[in-house]
N, C-alpha and C positions, 0 to 999 in steps of 0.2 A: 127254771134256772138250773135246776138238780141236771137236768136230761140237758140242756144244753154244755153242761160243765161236765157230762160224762161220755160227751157223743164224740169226743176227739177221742177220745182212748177206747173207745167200742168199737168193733168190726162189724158186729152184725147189720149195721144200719148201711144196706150196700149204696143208696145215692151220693151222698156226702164221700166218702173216699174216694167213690168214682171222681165225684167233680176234682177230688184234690188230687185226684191220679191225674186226670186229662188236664187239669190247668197249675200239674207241680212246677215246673219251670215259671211261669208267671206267679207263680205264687213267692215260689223261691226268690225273686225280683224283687217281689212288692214287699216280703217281708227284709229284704236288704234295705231297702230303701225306707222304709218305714224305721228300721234299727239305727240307720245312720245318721239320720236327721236330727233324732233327738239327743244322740251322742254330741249333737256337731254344736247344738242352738240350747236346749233346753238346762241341759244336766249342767254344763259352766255356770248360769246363774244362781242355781240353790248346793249344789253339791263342793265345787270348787269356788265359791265367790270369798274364800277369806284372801286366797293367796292369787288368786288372777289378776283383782287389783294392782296389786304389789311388782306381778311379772311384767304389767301391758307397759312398753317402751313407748312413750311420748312422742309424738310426730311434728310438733310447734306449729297445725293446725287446730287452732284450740276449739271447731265448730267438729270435729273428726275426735278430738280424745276425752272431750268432756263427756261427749252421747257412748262413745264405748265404755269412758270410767264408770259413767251413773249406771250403764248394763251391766258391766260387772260388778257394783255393788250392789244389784238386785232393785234399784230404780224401773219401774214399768213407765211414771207419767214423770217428765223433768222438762226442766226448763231447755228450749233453742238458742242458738246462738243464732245472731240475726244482726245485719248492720244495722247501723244508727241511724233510724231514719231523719232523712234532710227536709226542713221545708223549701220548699221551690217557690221564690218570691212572684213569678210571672206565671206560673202556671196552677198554684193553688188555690186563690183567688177564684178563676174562672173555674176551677172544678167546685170548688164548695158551692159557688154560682149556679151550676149545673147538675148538683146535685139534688139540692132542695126541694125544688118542685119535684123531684121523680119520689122523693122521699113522702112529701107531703101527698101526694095521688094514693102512693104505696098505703099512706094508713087512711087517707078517707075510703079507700075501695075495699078495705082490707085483706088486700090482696097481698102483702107483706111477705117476701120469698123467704123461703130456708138459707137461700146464700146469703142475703144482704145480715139477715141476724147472726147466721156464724162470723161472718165478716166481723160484727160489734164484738163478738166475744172473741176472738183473735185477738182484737184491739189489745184486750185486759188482761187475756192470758201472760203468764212470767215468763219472761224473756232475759235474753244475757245479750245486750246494745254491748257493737262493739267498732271502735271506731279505726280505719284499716290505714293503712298508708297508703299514696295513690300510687308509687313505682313498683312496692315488691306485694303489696297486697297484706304484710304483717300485721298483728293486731298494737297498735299506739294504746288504745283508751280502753275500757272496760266500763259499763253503764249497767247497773243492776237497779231498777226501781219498782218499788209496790211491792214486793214476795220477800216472805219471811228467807231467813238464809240461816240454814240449821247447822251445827256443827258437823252432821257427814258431811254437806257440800261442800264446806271450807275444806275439809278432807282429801273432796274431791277436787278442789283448788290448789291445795297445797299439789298437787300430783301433776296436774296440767300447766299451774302458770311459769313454773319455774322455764318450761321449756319456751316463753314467748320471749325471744332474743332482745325485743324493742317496746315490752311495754312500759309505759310510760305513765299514766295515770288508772287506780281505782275511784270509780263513784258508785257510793253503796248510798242510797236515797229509802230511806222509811224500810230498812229493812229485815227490824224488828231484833236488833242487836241484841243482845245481853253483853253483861260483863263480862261474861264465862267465853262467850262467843267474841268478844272481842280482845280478850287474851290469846286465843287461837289464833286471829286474823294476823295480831302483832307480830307472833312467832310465824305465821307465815311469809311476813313482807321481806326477811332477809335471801327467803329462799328463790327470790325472783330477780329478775333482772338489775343490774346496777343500774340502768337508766329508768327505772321507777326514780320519780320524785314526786308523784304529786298523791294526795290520799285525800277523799271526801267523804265526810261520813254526816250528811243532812237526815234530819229528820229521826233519828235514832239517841230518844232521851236513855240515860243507864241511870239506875238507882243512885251506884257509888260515885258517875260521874269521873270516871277514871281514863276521860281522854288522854290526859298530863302521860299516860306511858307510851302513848304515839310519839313523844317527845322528850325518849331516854336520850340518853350520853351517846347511846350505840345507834340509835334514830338516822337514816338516811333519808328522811321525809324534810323533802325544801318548800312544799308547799303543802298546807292544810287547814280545811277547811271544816267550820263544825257548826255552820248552821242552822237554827231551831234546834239545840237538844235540848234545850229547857236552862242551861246551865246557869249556877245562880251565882252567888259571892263565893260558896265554897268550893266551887269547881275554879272559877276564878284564882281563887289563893293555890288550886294544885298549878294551874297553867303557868301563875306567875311565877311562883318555886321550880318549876320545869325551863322556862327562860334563863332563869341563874340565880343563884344563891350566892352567897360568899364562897363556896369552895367550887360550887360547880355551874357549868353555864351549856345549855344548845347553844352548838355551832354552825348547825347546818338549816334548823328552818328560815324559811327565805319572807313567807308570806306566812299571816295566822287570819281566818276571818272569823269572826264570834260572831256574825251579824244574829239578831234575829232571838236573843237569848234574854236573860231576866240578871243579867250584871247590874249592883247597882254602885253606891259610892264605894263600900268597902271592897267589892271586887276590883274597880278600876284602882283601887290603891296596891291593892297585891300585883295587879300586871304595873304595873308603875313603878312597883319595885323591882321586880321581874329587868325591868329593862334599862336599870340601874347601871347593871356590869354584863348587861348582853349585847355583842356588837355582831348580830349577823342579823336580827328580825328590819330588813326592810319598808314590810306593808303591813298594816294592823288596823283592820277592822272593827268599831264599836257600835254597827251601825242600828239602831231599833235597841235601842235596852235601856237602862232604869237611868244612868248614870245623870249625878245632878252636880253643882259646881262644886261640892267638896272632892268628888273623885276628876271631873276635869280641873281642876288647881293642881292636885295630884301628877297628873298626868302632863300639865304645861309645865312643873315643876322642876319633871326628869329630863328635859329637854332644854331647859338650860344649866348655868354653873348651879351646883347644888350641893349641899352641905354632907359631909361624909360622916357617920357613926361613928362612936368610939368604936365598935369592933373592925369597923374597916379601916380606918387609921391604922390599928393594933395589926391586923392583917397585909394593909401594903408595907407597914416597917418591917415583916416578915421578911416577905416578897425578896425587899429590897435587901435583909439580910444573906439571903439564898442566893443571891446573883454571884456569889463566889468574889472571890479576892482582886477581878478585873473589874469589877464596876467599884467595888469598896475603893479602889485606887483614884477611880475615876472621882467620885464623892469620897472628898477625904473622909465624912463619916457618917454614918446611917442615922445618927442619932437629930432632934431636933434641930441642931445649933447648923448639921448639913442639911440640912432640907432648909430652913427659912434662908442658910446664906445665899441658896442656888433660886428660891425666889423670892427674895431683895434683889437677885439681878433681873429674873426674869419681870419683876414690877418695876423696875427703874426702864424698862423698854417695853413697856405697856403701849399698845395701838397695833396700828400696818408693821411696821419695822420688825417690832414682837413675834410677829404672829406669820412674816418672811421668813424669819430666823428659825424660827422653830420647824415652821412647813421643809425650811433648808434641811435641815436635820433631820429630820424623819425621812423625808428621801434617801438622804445619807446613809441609816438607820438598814434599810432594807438590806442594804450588802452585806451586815454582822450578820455571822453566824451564830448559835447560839453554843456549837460544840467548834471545838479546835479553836485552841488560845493561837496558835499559829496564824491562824487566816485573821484571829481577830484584831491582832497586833499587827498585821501588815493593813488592816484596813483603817483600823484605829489611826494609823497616820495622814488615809484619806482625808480622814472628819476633822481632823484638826484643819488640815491645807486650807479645805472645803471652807468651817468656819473661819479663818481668817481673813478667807476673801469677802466675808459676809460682815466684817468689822469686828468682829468678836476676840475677845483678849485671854481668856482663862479656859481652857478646855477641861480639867475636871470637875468647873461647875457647871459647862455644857453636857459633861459627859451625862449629868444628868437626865436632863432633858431629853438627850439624843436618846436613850434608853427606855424611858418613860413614851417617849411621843410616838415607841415606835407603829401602838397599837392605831393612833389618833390620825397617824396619817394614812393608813389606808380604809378607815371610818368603816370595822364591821369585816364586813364580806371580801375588804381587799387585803386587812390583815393579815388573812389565811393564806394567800399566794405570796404575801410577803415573807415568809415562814419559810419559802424555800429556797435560802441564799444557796445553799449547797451544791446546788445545781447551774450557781456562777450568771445568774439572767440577771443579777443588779436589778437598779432600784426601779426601774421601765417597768419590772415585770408584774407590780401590782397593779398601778393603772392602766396598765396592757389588760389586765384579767379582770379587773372589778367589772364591765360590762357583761362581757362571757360568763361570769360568776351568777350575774344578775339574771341573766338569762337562764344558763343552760345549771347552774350548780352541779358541774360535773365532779369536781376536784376537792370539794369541801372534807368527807370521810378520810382521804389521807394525810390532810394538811391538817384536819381539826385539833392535833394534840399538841403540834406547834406553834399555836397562836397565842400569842399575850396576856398576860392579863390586864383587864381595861385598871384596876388599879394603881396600874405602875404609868397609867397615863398624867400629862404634869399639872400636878394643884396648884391651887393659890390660896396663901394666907390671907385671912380677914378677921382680927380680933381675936387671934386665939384660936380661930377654926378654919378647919381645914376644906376646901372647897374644888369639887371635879369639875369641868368642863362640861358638862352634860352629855347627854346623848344625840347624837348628829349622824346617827346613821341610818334612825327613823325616818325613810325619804314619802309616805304614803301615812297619812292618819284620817280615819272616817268618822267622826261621831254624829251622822245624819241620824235627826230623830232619838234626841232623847230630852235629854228633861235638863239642858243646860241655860240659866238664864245669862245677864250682862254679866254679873260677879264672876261668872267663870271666864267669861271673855276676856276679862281683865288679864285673868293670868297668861291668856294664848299671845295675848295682845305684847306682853312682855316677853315672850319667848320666840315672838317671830318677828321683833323689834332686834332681840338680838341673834338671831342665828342671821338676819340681813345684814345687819352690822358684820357678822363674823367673817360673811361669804365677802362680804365689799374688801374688808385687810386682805383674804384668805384668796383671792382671785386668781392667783397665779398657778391654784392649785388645781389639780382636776379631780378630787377626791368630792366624796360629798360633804357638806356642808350642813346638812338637817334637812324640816320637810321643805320637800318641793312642791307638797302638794296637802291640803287640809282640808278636808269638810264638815262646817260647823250648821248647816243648814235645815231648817226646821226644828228648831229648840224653841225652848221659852223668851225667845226675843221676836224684834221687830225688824225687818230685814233690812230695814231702814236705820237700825242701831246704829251710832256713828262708830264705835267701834269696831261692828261686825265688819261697816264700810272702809275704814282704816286696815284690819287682817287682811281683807280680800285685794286691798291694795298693792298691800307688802307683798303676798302670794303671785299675786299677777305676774310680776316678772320671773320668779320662779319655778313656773308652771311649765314647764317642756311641752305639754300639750300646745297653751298657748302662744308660747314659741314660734311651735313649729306652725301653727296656721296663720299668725303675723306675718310670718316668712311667706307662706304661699300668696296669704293676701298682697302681700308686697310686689313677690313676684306678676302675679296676675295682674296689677297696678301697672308693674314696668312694660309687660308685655303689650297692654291696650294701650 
């Protein structure tokens, strides 16, 4: 070692000079090229990797800037991006067919190749599943399954996804979440795309159980999913506090699915409250979990008229006091003696006629503004016109109602596009939008601050107490697979006795009317219950599914 580390700077040793006399040019070559290389590849990953990350500009290939961001944080082995692979209904089949026996020979002979077993391990290695659009090739979906996801990646996610102009859905499946790690995720979902709406996180139990902040105030998440996290009663009571509380409510989730979780009655009672004064959750999942009939009683409860607390009394008198000096006009008085006068009239037209008039008015409803006394006094002279065509005698014990109803007539989701008279599209514009809403939830984050509150929707006395309309914008409810016997049926039995009643006055309306859709299927009864057989009767006609294959069977009838 001595003499080799001293034979460069020695002269006397004449072969070695020679050779690097006769081959100085090539040497001079090789050592450029040796010098440059590692300038070019090696020295950015340990030398400069705090501040490369930082400098690399995003290309919105996210298979191109993930594999450079993971190289510039000094990643050697990371996860591929890779599409989603599709099963091939005709052609799978005959390959799994065709496999088998070469499989089966492979291990009697034991001749077992190096490709077919790296093949299996391919299989299992971490991957980033991502599902493309078929016109521009952009990334829609994002599928992460099996592999832990550390907080550098999400690091390295916060850096790449913002740049994917169209995605649309994360599914993060068993991926060994933390709290800490999903605090991260949450602060990452604003920096992506507006047309993110959908978020899954299966398979990923947290200690604290702190889904409920996927589903803040600030939340642009219309679809989420939280399948298997273990979640029990107390994660429950955060979900249902996330739905709405007295002062605050999500406006934008569309769908919730808890399938798969350990809810049992006290949990379904906190989402039951949850859904009290929440008028955007659609679809709601309880499917495989504890729940027995004291939490479905609960839950048929909030689904019809249902009796309000003294503190939400206390709080719609509020409500109603804040409306300013143009609704006080309108209800000569906020106090008791205005509220029972306005329904003493509204129960003196109890039925179809009732329930016309009011649907009248809430249409109405959507043209007020809720700024500029200007626009609301020129319109205010509509709703009178309006109700006297409708028989009506007294417009500021209407005014009431018109006010109150205005949340009730767009049931939820259409309320929010009712919120933007300002922009002069009348009362068209929420039933125009409640489908697009249903769909796409484009619009919900600017409109969310303008919508109603469901308290101000119109009660009825009974006894002394004060009584909401229920919830009727729950159009999807799943309780397959739990642990509900008859007694609970009983309560469902009542509640879809009357939201049928509701829809039959309510016809004219195109708004939703409650579920369209229940499934109480595999519980502690007998399917044969005559009860269950009476629910599933009343449902039938409500079923848009069944509907529509009525209709084709029909068709198909008329065609033959």
């Amino acid at each position: 070692m001595s003499g080799e580390t001293s034979a460069p700077g020695a002269s006397p040793r004449a072969p070695r000079p020679a050779t690097q006399k006769s081959s100085g040019t090539v040497t001079k070559k090789g050592d450029r090229g040796a010098k440059e290389k590692p300038a070019a590849v090696l020295p950015p990953v340990g030398e400069e990797e705090p501040k490369n990350p930082e400098e690399y500009q995003c290309t919105g290939v996210l298979e191109i800037d993930f594999a450079e961001l993971c190289t510039l944080s000094g990643y050697t082995d990371f996860p591929k991006v890779v599409p989603r692979p599709r099963p091939h209904p005709t052609f799978f089949p005959s390959a799994s067919m065709s496999e088998k026996p070469t499989q089966e020979d492979q291990r009697l002979s034991g001749s077992c190749s190096l490709n077919s077993v790296e093949s299996k391990y391919v299989f299992f290695r971490p991957t980033i599943q991502v599902e493309l659009d078929q016109e521009d090739k952009a990334v829609k979906e994002i599928y992460i399954r099996g592999w832990k996801v550390e907080e550098r990646i999400l690091g390295i996610f916060s850096k790449c996804l913002p740049s994917l102009s169209q995605l649309q859905a994360i599914n993060l499946w068993k991926v060994g979440l933390t709290d800490k790690t999903l605090t991260t995720f949450i602060a990452l979902l604003p920096l992506c795309s507006s047309t993110l709406r959908k978020v899954s996180l299966e398979g990923n139990p947290l200690p604290e159980q702190s889904y409920h902040k996927l589903m803040a105030l600030d939340s642009t998440i219309a679809h989420l999913s939280l399948r298997n996290n273990n979640i029990d009663d107390h994660g429950a009571q955060l979900l249902g506090q996330a739905l709405s509380t007295l002062h605050s409510c999500n406006r934008t989730l569309v769908s919730l699915n808890l399938g798969f979780n350990h809810i049992g009655d006290e949990g379904a009672g906190y989402l039951a409250d949850g859904l009290r004064l929440n008028r955007s959750l659609l679809w709601l999942s309880l499917a495989h979990n504890r729940i027995q009939d004291k939490g479905a009683l609960k839950l048929a409860e909030v689904l019809r008229p249902f009796e309000l607390t003294h503190t939400e009394v206390v709080e719609r008198r509020r409500l109603l006091l804040e409306k300013g000096p143009l609704e006080r006009m309108r209800s000569p008085s906020s106090s008791r003696h205005g509220e029972s006068k306005s329904d003493r009239e509204k129960s003196q037209a109890i039925g179809a006629s009732s329930v016309a008039l009011v649907d009248k008015a809430d249409k109405v409803q959507t043209m007020k503004t809720p700024k500029g006394l200007g626009k609301k006094k020129e319109k205010s002279g509509e709703v009178v016109k309006k109700d006297e065509k409708s028989g009506s005698a007294q417009s500021p014990v209407q005014g009431t109602p018109k006010k109150e109803d205005s949340t009730k007539a767009g049931k939820g989701k259409v309320t929010i596009p009712e919120q933007k008279p300002t922009k002069g599209k009348g009362p068209k514009t929420g039933s125009r939008e409640k489908r697009s809403i249903l769909l796409e939830s484009e619009q919900l984050v600017t409109e969310a601050m303008e919508m109603v509150n469901p308290l101000l929707e119109p009660v009825e006395h009974r006894d002394g107490k004060v009584f909401m309309p229920g919830n009727k914008v729950l159009l999807h409810l799943n309780l397959l697979r739990n642990r509900i016997t008859e007694v609970g049926l009983e309560g469902f039995l009542s509640t879809v006795q009357y939201q049928a009643q509701f829809s039959k006055a309510k016809s004219a309306s195109k708004g939703p009317v409650g579920l369209l859709w229940l499934s109480l299927a595999k519980n502690c009864f007998s399917p044969q219950c005559p009860t269950y057989i009476m629910i599933q009767e009343l449902m039938l006609p409500r079923d848009p599914i069944s509907k529509a294959k009525s209709r084709e069977e029909e068709a198909m009838a008329s065609s033959t």
